[in-house]
C-alpha positions as CSV (number, residue, x, y, z in Angstrom):
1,X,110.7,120.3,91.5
2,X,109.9,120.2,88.0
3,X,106.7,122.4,87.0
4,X,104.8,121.8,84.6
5,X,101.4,123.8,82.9
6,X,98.9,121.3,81.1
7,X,95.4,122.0,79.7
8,X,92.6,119.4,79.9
9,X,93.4,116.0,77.9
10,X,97.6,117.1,77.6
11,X,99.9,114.6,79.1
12,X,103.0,114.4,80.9
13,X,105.6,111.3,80.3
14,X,107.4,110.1,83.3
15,X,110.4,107.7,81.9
16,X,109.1,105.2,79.0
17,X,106.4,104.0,80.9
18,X,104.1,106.6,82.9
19,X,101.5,108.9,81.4
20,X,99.5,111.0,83.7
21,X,96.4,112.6,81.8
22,X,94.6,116.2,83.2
23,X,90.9,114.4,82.6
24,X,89.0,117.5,84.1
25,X,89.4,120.8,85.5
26,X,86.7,121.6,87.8
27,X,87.5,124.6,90.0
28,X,90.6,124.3,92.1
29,X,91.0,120.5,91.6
30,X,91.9,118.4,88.4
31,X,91.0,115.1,87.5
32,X,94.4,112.9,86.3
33,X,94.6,109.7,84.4
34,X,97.4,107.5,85.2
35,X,98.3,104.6,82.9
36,X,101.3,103.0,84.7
37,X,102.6,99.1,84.6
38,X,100.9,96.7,86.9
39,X,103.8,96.8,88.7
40,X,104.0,100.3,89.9
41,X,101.7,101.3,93.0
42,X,100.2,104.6,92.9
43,X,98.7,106.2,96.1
44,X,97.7,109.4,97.3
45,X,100.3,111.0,99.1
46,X,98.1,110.7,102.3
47,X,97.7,107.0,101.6
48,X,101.0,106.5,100.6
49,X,102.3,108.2,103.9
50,X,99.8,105.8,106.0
51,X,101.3,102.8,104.5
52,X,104.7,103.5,105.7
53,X,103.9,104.4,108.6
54,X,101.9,101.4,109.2
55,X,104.9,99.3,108.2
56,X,107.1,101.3,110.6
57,X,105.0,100.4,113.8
58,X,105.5,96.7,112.4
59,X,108.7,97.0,112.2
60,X,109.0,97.9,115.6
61,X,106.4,95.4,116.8
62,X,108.5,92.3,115.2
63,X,111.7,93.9,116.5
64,X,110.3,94.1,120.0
65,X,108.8,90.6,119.7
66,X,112.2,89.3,118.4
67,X,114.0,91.3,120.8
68,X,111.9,89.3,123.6
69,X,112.0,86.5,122.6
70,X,116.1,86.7,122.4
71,X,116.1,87.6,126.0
72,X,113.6,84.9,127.1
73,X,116.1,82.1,125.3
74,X,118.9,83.8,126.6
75,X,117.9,83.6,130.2
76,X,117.3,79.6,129.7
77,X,120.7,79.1,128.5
């Protein structure tokens, strides 16, 4: 892990294309700016870890679907 110290309105460059901005430091939390392309989706960690595991279970509920189906078919054959 990279560390990094910034001050209020000092930026950090991730590639070419990301900037993230401390805005604010009020007690123990910042404020960041991100200025990213359209097409890069930026979450909170705890949203970010949500998601996925939100697309897990459907993964596992199309597989079992699937998986059902498959053995309904294969009984009629």
């Amino acid at each position: 892990m990279l560390v990094l110290t910034r001050k209020s309105n000092e930026s950090i460059m991730i590639g070419n294309d990301i900037e993230i901005t401390v805005l604010a430091i009020e007690g123990e939390q910042i404020k960041l700016g991100i200025n990213a392309p359209k097409n890069v989706e930026i979450h909170r960690k705890e949203i970010y870890l949500s998601i996925q595991q939100e697309n897990n279970e459907a993964t596992k509920t199309e597989t079992s679907i699937l998986e059902n189906l498959y053995e309904h078919f294969k009984k009629k054959s």
